[in-house]
C-alpha positions in Angstrom: 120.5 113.9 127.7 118.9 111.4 125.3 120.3 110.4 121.7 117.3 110.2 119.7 119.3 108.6 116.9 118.3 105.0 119.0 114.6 105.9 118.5 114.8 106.5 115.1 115.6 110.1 114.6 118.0 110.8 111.2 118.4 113.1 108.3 115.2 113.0 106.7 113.0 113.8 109.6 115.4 116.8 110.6 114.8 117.8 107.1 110.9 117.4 107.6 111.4 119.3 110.7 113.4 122.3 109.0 110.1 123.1 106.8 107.9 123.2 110.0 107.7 127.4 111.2 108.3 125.9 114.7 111.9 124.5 113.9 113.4 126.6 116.8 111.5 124.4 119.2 111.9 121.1 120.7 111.0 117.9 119.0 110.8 114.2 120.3 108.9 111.3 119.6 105.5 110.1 121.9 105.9 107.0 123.7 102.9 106.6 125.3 99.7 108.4 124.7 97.3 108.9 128.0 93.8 110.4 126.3 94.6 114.3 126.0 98.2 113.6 127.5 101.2 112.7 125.3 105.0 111.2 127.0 107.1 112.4 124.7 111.0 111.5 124.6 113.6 114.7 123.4 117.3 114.6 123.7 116.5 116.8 127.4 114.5 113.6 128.6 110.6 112.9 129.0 108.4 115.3 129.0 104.2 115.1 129.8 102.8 117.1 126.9 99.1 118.3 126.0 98.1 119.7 122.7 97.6 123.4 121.2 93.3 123.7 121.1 94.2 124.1 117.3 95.9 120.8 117.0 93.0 119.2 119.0 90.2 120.9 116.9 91.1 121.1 113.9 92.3 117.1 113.2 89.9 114.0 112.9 91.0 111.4 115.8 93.3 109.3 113.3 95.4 112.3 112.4 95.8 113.0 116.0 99.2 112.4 117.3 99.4 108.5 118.4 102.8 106.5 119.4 105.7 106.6 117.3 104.8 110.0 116.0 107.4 112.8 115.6 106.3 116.3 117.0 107.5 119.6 117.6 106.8 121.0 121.0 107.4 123.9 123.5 108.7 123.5 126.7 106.8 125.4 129.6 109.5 124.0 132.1 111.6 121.1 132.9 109.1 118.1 132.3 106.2 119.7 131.0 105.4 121.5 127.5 102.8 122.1 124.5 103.0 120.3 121.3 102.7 122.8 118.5 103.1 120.7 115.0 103.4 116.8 114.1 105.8 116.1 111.2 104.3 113.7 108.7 103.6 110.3 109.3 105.7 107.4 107.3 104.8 103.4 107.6 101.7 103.8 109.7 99.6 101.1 110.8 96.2 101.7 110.9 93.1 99.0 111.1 89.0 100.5 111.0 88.0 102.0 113.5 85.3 99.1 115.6 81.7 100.4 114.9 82.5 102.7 111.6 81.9 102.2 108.2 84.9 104.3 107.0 87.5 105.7 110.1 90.0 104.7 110.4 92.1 104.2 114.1 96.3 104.8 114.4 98.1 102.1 115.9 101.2 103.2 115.6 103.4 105.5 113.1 107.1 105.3 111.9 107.2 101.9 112.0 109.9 99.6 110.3 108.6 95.7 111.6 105.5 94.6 112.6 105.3 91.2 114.4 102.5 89.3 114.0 102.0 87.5 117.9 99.9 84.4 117.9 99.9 81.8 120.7 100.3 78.2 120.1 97.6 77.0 121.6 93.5 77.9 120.9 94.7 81.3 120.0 96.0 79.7 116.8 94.3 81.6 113.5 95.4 81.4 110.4 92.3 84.0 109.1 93.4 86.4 111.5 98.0 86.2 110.6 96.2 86.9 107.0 94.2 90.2 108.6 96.9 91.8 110.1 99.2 90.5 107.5 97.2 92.3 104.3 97.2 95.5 106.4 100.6 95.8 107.4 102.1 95.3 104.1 99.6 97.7 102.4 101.2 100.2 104.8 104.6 99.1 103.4 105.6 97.3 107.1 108.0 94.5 106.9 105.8 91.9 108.5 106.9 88.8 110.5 104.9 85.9 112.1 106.2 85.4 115.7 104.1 81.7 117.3 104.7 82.2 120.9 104.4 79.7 123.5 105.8 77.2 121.8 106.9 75.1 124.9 103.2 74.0 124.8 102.0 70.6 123.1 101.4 71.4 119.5 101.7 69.9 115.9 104.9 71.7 114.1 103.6 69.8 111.0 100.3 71.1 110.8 101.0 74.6 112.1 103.4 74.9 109.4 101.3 73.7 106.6 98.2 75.8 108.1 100.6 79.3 107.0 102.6 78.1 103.9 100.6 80.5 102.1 101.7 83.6 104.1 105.4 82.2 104.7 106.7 84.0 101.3 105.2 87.2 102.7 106.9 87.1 106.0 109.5 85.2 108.0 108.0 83.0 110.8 109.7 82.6 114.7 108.5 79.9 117.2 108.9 81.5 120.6 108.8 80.8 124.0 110.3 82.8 126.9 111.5 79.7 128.3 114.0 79.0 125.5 116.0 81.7 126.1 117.7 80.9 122.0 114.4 81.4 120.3 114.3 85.0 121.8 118.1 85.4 120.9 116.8 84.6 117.1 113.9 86.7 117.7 116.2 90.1 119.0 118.8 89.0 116.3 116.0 90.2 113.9 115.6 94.1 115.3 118.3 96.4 114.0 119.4 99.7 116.0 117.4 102.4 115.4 114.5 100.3 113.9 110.7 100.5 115.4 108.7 97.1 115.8 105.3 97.0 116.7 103.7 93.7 118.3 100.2 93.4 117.4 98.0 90.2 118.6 95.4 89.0 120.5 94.8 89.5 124.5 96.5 87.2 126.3 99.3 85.8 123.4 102.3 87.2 125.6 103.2 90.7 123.8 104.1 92.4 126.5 105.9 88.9 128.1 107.7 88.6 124.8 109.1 92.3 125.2 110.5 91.7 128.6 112.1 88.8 127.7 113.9 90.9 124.4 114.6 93.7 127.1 115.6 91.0 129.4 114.1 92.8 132.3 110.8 93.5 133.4 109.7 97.1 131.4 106.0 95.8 131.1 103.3 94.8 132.9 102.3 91.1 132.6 99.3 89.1 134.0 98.4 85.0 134.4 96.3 83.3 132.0 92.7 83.1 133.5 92.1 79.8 135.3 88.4 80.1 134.6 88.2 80.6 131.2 91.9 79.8 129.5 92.4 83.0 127.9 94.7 85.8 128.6 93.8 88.6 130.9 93.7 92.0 129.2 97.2 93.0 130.6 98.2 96.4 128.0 95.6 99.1 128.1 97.4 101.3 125.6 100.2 101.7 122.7 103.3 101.5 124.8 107.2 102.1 123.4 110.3 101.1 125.1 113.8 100.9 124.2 115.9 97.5 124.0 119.0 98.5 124.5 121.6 98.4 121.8 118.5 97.7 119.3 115.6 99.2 118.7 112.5 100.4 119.9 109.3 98.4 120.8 105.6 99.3 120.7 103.4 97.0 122.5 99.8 97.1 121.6 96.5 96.2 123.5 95.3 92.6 122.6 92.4 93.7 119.6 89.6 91.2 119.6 88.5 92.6 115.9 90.5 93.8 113.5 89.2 95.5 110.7 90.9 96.1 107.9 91.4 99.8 106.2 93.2 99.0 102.8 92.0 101.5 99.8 93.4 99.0 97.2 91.5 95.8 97.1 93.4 94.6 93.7 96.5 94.2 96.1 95.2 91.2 97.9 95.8 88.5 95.2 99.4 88.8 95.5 99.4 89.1 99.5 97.4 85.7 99.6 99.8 84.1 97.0 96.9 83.5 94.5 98.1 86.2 91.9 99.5 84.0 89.4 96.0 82.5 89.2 94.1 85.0 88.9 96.5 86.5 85.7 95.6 83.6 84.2 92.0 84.1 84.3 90.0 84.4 80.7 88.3 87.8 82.0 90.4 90.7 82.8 87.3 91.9 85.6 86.6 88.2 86.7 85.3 88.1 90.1 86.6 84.7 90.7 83.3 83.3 91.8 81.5 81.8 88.3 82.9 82.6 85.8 83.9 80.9 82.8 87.6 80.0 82.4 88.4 81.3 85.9 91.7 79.9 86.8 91.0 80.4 90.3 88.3 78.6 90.5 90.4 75.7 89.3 93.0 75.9 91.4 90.6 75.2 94.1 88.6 72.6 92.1 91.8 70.6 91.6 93.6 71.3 95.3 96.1 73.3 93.9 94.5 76.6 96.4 93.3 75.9 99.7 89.4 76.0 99.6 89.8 78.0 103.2 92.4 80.5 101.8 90.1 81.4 98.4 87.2 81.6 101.0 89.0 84.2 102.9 90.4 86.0 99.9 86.9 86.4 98.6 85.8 87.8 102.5 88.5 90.1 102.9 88.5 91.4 99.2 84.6 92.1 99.9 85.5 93.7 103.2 88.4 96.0 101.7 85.8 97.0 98.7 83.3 98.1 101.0 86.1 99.9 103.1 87.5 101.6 99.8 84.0 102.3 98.1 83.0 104.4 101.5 86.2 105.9 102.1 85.7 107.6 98.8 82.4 108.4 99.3 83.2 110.0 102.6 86.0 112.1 100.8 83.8 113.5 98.4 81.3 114.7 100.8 83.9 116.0 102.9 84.9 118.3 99.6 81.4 119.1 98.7 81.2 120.3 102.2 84.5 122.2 102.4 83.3 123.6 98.8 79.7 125.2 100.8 81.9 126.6 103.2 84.5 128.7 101.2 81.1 129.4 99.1 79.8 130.9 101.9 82.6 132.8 103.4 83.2 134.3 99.8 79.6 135.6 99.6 79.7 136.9 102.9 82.6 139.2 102.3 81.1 140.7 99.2 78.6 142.2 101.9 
């Protein structure tokens, strides 16, 4: 038997599950997800799951089922069965979907902490901690900034004044899984119960990290490659496990792009710690590029704001725009369509 209370079960989704018309069935959360087949944890143990053809058909790919989802399934025997409903989706981290101009692509849902896992070394980037940063607080995640490796030569100094922008939004952990006390620091920050997802580039030490929190080996890892420095592609999908007497943890394929899927561009200013600038500015609408009176633009001017951080507020506020302003468009075609449709059916049955 399994206590789903250490995966995050409680009151609130048994009360989401009690308004489902399958609450006589099974329910458990999906730990891994293998294309069309789902590993789902219950209190009677693991079972392999597929969908109903409904559930497949009927849902675009982000609302399918992805880890850290809650379902509602029906057993067939022992350690197989049929997932029949998904209960609805809190703190989910989504980014867009590589190649689209709109979709969007789940990462991972019911999640409490994201860690932000960058390497000390050429990994290093402070454009990309502000990517995943912006998106995981626009899904209300508690973000944190985990620099791994940090046994390597670097300059503390300089790393630390690189992010003193993004330090207010986040606490920061230096890491290395051969100082056993900065993983101790790092576990110290994972309550029981609570879901953390690692998200990062190939090769950072994710999965590394994990094992050493588990403090066995519940992960796959590979060697950095000798030919080119960088790591190997180890995690090939969205992964959970259980630290015992903690919580649960979702490693994540290294993402080489990471597009950003944020419907409210007006949130940025604050997440880049340039909001008390751009309150000050003489136009309500200003764009912060040349107009008069722009207090932004004098923060920079002066050295007060980081030229490289107003660059990259001004790239990612276009980027979210664009992501927002098609979104929308998508939507409303979407409802124009749906509109034809029961148009259509109503005609037909006056026939």
């Amino acid at each position: 038997m399994s206590n789903l209370n250490i995966y995050g079960w409680n009151d609130k989704l048994n009360q989401l599950k009690q308004e489902s018309i399958y609450k006589t069935l099974s329910h458990g959360r999906v730990v891994v997800v293998y294309r069309t087949c789902y590993a789902i944890i219950s209190e009677k143990g693991l079972f392999q799951c597929e969908l109903t053809g409904n559930m497949m058909f009927s849902r675009s790919d982000f609302e399918l089922p992805c880890t850290g989802d809650w379902v509602i399934f029906q057993p067939l025997d022992e350690r197989i069965g049929i997932i029949v409903d998904m209960l609805p989706r809190e703190r989910t981290l989504y980014r867009k979907k590589t190649g689209t101009v709109a979709d969007r692509q789940t990462l991972a849902s019911h999640v409490n902490k994201a860690f932000i896992v960058q390497s000390l070394d050429d990994n290093f980037n402070v454009r990309r901690i502000e990517r995943f940063m912006v998106q995981i607080l626009e899904e209300n995640i508690k973000p944190a900034l985990v620099l791994n490796k940090a046994d390597l030569n670097f300059d503390r100094q300089k790393t630390e004044e690189a992010i003193k922008h993004v330090i207010s939004q986040m606490p920061v952990f230096f890491t290395s899984i051969y100082h056993s006390e900065t993983i101790l620091r790092l576990k110290e920050s994972i309550a029981e119960g609570e879901t953390v997802v690692f998200v990062g580039s190939s090769g950072v030490g994710k999965s590394s990290l994990i094992n050493a929190l588990c403090g066995k080996v519940v992960l796959r890892t590979s060697d950095i490659s000798g030919s080119t420095g960088k790591g190997r592609h180890t995690s090939t999908r969205r992964e959970m496990v259980w630290m015992e007497g903690s919580g649960v943890l979702i490693d994540t394929p290294g993402v080489r792009e990471f597009g950003l899927a944020v419907d409210n561009p007006d949130s940025l200013a604050e997440m880049m710690e340039i909001s008390d600038y751009t309150d000050s500015c003489h136009f309500k609408d200003c764009t912060h590029i040349n107009e008069p009176g722009c207090a932004v633009r004098e923060a920079v001017d002066n050295g007060n704001l980081d030229h490289k951080v107003y660059q990259s507020y001004l790239k990612l506020r276009r980027e979210t725009r664009h992501f927002a302003t098609s979104e929308h468009e998508k939507r409303k075609k979407e409802k124009s369509f749906s509109k034809m449709v029961d148009e259509g059916k109503k005609h037909k049955s006056n026939f």
